[in-house]
Structure formats: C-alpha cells, structure tokens
N, C-alpha and C positions, 0 to 999 in steps of 0.2 A: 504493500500500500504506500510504502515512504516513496517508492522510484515513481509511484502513480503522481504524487504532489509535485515531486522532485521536479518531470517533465508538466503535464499539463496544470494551466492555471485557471478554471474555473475550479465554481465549487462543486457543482453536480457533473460525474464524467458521465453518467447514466443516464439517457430518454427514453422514457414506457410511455407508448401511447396504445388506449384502448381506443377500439370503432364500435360505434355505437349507431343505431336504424335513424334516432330521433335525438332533439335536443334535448328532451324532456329530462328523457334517461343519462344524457349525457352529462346534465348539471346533479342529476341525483348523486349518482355517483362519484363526478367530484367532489362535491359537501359531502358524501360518504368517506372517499378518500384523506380527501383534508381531516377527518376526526379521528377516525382509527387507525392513520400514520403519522398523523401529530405534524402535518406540512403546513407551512404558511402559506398566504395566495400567491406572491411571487412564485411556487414551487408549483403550482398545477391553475394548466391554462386549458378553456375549452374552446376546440378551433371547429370553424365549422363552412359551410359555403359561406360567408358574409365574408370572413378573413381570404377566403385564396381566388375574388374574385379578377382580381386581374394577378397575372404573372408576378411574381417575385413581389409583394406587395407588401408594406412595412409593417400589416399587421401581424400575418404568417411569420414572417421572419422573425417579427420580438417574441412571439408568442413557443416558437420553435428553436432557439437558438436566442434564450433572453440576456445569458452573459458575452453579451458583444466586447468587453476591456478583456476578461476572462480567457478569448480565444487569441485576443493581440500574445497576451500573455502566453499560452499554449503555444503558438506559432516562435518565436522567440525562445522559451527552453527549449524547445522539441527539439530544434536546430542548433541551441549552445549545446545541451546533454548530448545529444546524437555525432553533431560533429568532433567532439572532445572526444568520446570515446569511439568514434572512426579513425582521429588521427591516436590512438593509443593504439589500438587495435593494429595498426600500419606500424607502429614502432616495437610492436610486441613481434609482427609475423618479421621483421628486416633481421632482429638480434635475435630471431629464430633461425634463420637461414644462416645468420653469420658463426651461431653456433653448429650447428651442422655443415661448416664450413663450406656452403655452398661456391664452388667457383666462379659461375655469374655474380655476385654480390663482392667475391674477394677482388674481382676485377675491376669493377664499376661502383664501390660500395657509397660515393655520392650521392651520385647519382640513383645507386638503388633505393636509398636511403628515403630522396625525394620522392621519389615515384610513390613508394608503399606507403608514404605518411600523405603526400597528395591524393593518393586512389584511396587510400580508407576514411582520409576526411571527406571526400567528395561522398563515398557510399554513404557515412553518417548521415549526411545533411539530407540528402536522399531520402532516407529513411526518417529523418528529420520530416520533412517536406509531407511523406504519406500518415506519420502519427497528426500533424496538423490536419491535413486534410479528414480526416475521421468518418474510412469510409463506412463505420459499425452508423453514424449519426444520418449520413447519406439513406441509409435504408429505410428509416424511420420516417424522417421526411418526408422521401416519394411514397411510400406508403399513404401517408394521411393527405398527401397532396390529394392521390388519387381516389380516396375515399370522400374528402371533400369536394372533389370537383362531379361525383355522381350522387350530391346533396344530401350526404352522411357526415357524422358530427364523430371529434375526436376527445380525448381526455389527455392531454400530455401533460405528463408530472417528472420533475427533476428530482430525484431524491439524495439527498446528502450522505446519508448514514445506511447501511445495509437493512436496518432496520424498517426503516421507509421503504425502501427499495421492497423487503420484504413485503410488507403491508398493501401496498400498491399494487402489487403483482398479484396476491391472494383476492383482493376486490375487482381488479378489471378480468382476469379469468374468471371467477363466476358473475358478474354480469354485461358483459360487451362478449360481442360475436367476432373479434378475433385482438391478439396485442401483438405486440411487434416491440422491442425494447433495443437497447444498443448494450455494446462491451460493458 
C-alpha cells in the first residue's frame, strides 16, 4: 500500500460504479451507500443522461474523475518513481555484465554504461506514462458512458479505505444490474 501512495497522488485509486434501469433507484442506493460505508458526498456521485449529454462534458468528467490536482500529482510521481528506478535498474543490469565480465561492456564500458542507464530510464518513464494513464479507470468510464448514453443512471463512489471499498461493493451487487470497478 506504501509504493500505492509513494507513486499515485489522489486519494481514492479505486472507481465502483453501479448501472442502475432508473434514477429513482439510483439515488436510493447512493443514500444507501453513503450510510452503510460511512462516505461523504464528495465520495459518491450519481451520473446519468443529463451529465454525458454532449461529448466530454465538465459535468461527466468532475463527477468521474473528481480529483483533477490529484492526477497532476499521479502523473508527476508515476514518472519520478518509474524513471529513478529504470535508471537503477540500467545500473544494476551494466555492473551485472561487468561482473560476468562481459566482453562487449569490457570494450565499450562508457558507452555501455550510457546506453543501459538511458534505455532503463526511458523504459521507466514509459511505464511511468501507462501507471498515469490508468487504463483499470478507462474501463469504468466507457462503461457508464455507454450506459448513460442508452438513458440509464450510474452510482460512482470513490472509496478511501478498503472498508468502503468493501461496503460499496456489497450494496451495488445486490441492487444494480451490473458494477464495473477499477484496480
């Protein structure tokens, strides 16, 4: 959990959203939610056609992705953690080779030097690049996009604590017709 904080900087890594036929049901269940996981309203938003009527619309997007400083933040360690330990990683496998007395290395060991520490910070940042992009969050999303846009309502809750997490998960499977959640 520490390496979870270490790299991303929101507070909730987790999106559960339930699909629900009606709004009726859909607000029930949050006020259900909210009491028996102990979530504040910032923590559970109900999106529905009204939110995803035009493309990329600023209410979908706060209501889906409400720590907008939070991902600046994500995007920024993701790439300091990820590159630091690419360019480690590069210095680990060089004085690997150079202990295994690699010939290639003995001959160019500059040179080799640069390369493995340049190619493993480049992977890092890479891999940097795809922990920001979050494509566990992407799924969730088009999901409720898609459910909104065929005039069904969703319940998205961010939960802090596994415990929430728990709770939330126990409510939207026994009443929504289908959940979809992230990492």
């Amino acid at each position: 959990m520490r390496i979870k904080r270490l790299i991303f900087g929101e507070r909730s890594l987790t999106k559960v959203a339930g699909l629900f036929m009606s709004r009726d049901q859909a607000d029930g269940v949050a006020q259900e939610v909210k009491r028996t996981a102990g979530l504040d309203d910032p923590q559970v938003y109900l999106v529905g056609p009204p939110d995803g009527s035009a493309p990329n619309s600023p209410a979908f997007s706060r209501k889906l992705e409400p720590e907008q400083a939070g991902i600046w933040r994500t995007l920024i360690r993701a790439h300091v953690v990820a590159g630091s330990a690419g360019v480690v990683a590069g210095l680990l496998l060089y004085l690997g080779f150079v202990l295994a007395d690699s010939a290639a290395v003995k001959s160019t060991p500059g040179m080799s030097l640069v390369a493995m520490v340049f190619f493993g910070g480049l992977i890092g940042l890479l891999f940097g690049g795809l922990l920001t992009a979050r494509p566990d969050h992407a799924r969730v999303i088009a999901t409720v996009r898609r459910a909104i846009r065929q005039g069904r309502w969703a319940v998205v809750i961010h939960p802090v604590t596994q415990r929430q997490l728990d709770e939330s998960m126990r409510a939207l499977r026994d009443r929504s017709y289908r959940v979809v959640r992230s990492l």
